[in-house]
N, C-alpha and C positions, 0 to 999 in steps of 0.2 A: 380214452379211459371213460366207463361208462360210471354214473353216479349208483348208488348201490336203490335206491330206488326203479329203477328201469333193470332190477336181476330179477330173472322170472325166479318166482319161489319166494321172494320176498313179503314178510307180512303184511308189510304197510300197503304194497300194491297188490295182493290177494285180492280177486273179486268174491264177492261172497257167492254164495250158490243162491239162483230165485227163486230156488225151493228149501223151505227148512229139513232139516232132517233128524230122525231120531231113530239112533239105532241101541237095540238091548236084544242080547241072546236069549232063544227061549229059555233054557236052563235059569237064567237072570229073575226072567219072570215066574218062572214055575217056583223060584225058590221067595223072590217080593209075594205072591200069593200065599204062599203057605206060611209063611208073616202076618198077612191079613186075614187070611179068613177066618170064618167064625168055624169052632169046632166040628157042628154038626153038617160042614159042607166041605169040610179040610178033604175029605175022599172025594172030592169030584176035579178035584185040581186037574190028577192026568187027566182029565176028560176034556175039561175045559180046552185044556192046550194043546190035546190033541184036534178037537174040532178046530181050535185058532189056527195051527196051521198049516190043514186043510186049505180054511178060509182064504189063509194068505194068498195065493196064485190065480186066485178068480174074483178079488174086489181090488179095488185102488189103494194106498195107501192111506188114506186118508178114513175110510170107511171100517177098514181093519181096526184103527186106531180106538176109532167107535167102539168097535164090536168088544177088544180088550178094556177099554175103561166100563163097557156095561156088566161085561165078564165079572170085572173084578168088584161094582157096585154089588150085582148079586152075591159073589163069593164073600162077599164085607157086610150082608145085610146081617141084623139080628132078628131072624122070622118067629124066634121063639115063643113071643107075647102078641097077643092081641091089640088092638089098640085101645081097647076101653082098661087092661090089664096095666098098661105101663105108666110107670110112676110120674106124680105131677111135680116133683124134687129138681 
């Protein structure tokens, strides 16, 4: 009889994977972005995600991941004001 630790499938003796991984549908993201962004850039979303992925099949996973958090820094900035314009509150 084997102990239930030694059953493959088991969670306690699951190895983890030595790569992290993160997985979200583009649809996921297209809809997280259109949550974040600021109005006057809400029309570029397809766009955005259309070039993401593009991108996807010719950078590493890692560099992708880049590209969507800068993606989404832009699509979240407020460019509306200047800097000398925005409040000191």
């Amino acid at each position: 009889m084997t102990s239930d630790k030694s059953r493959p499938g088991n969670p306690k003796t699951a190895r983890p994977s030595s790569t992290p991984v993160f997985l979200m549908s583009w649809s996921a993201l297209e809809t997280a972005l259109a949550l974040l962004a600021s109005p006057d850039k809400a029309a570029q979303i397809p766009i955005v995600i259309s070039a993401l992925r593009r991108l996807q099949s010719s950078v590493p996973p890692e560099k992708l991941l880049v590209q969507i958090l800068s993606a989404t820094a832009w699509l979240t900035a407020d460019d509306s004001s200047e800097p000398e314009e925005a409040s000191m509150t």
